[in-house]
N, C-alpha and C positions, 0 to 999 in steps of 0.2 A: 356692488353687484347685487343682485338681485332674483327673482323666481324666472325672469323670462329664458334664463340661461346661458353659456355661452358656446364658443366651438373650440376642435382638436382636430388637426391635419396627422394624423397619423402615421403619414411617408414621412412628417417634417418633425414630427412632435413637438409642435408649436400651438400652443395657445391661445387661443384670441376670443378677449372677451371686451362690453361694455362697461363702464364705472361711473358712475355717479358721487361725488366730490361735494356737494352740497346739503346734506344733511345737516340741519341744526336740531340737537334733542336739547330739551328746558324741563328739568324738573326740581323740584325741590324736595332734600332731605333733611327733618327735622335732626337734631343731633344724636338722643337717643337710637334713633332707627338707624341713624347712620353709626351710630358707635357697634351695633349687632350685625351689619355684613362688612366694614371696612376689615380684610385681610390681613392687617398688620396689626390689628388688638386682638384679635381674636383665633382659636387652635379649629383647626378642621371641622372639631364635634363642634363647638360652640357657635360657628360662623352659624346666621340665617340666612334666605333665602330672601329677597325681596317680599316677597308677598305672604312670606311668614314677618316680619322687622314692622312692615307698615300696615296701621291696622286699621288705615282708609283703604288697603289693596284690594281693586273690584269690587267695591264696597255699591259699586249702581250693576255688578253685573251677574251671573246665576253662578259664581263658583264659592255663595254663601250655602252652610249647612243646610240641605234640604231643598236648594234653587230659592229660597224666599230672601227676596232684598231686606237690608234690613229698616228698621224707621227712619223716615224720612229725617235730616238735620239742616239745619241752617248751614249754607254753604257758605265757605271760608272767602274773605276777600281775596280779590285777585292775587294782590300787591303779597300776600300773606299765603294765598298758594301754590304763585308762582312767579316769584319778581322777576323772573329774566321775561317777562310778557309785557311788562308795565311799564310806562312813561315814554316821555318821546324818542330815546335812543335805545327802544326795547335791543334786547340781545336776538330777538326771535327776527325781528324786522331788520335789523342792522342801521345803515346809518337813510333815513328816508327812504327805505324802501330795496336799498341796494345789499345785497346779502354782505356779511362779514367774512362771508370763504371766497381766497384769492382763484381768480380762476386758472387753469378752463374748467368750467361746470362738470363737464361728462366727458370722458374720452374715448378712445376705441385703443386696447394695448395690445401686445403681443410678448410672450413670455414664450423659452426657449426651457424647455424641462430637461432636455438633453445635456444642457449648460449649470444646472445647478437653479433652474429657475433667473434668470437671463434676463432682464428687460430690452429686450430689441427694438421697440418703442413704442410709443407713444402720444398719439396725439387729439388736436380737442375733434368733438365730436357732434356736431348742429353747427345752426346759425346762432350767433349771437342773439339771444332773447329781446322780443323790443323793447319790454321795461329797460333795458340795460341800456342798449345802443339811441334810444331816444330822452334818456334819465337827464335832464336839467346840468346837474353836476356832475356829470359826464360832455356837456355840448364844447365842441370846437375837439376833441379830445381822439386821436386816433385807436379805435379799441378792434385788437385784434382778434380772429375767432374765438370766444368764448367757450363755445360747445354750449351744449345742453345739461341742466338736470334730470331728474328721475332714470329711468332705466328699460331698457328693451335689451331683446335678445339678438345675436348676430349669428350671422349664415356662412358657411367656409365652403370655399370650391378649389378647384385646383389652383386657379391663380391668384382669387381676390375674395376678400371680406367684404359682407353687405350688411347693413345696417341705418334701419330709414332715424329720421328725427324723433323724438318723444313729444316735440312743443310743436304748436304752430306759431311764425313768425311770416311777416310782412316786409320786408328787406328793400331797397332801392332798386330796381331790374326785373324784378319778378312778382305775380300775382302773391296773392294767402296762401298760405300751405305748409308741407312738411316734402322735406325732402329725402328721398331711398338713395342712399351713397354708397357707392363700391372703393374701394381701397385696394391698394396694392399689397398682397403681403408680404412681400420681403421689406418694405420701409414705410409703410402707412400715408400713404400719397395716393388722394382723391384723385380716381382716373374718370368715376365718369355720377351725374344723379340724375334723378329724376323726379319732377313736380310732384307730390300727391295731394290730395284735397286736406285730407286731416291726418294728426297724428300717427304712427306705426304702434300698435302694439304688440307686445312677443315676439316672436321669432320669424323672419322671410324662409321662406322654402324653395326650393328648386324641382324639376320633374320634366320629363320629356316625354312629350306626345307626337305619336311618327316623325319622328326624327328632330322636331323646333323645340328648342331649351324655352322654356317656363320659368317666372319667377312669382310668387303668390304672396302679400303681406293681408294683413286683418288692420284696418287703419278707424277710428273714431273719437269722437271727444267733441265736446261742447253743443252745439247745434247739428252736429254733423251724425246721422243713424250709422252706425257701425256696420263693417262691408267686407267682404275681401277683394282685395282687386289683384289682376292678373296681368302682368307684360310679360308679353313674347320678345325675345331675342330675335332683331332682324335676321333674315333670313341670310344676305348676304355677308352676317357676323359669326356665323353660325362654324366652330370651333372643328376641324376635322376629326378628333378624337372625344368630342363633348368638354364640357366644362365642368 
């Protein structure tokens, strides 16, 4: 999860948010510095902080005495500062290209606070990315929805969760784009999407202008100039108590 946010049904005190499942972090800790914040040699007082232990910490950025960098240094080989980055089965890249984390990428869940925090469920969240579903050592291979990485925000109405795509993919059936999907919330079952040009980011919003329900997302990325665009809810959809 992440800054875009997610939602609460109030009547249901039900949860529902986006997750992102694909993050690989690579770093490298020399042993001393790691012997000054590992929890288990060291008492409360003595434990450091990261960026007290390692004495490269922001070492190119202004949180040096004074905002002054310090002298320039011959930078450390890769291999030496950071091997999970190096050679042909980097741990960063995984195996050609194809990440090391089992999918689905991204989900959309639903947590029951009522219940002790609940998982009611859970499912993935996008199109299968087409590095993935067009990957060589994937071909002949049935690969079911992956969801997406990175992270957006989702929208709660009385009956359904919305939440568009983070990637653009190119799929068999349908033009380039990201897709705006509503879900069911009692069981997480795609009831309806819609085409967008580029990626969603943040959060979709809702709003009614004399009387037609609205729905608004901020969509951009890559070649595409960043926009908000707006569907109206057909008219003849249009809920007798709102949505």
């Amino acid at each position: 999860m992440n800054w875009p946010g997610s939602g609460f049904d109030p009547e249901t005190a039900i949860f529902y948010t986006q997750a992102n499942n694909t993050n690989v972090s690579i770093g490298k800790y020399d042993q001393e510095e790691f012997d000054q914040v590992r929890a288990d040699k060291q008492t409360p007082t003595s434990r450091k902080p990261r960026w007290e232990a390692d004495p490269d910490y922001g070492r190119y950025g202004t949180n040096q005495p004074g905002g002054a960098p310090p002298p320039p240094t011959a930078p450390r080989p890769a291999a030496e500062a950071a091997p999970g980055l190096t050679g042909r089965q980097a741990l960063g890249e995984g195996l050609d290209g194809l990440t090391i984390v089992k999918p689905p990428y991204g989900v959309i869940a639903a947590i029951d606070l009522n219940a002790g925090g609940k998982l009611l469920f859970q499912v993935p969240h996008g199109e299968t990315p087409d590095n993935v579903r067009n990957h060589p050592l994937l071909r002949g291979m049935n690969i079911p929805k992956t969801g997406q990485g990175a992270s957006v925000g989702i929208m709660v109405t009385k009956t359904m969760a919305v939440a568009g795509d983070p990637q653009i993919t190119s799929p068999p059936g349908r033009g380039r784009g990201a897709m705006l999907r509503a879900y069911d919330k009692k069981n997480g079952a795609q009831i309806g999407e819609v085409l967008m040009p580029a990626a969603i980011t943040g959060s979709p919003m809702t709003y009614m202008v004399n009387g037609r329900q609205y729905i608004i997302v901020a969509v951009s990325g890559g070649n595409y100039t960043g926009e908000y665009i707006a569907y109206a809810l057909p008219q003849s959809e249009l809920p007798r108590t709102g949505n």
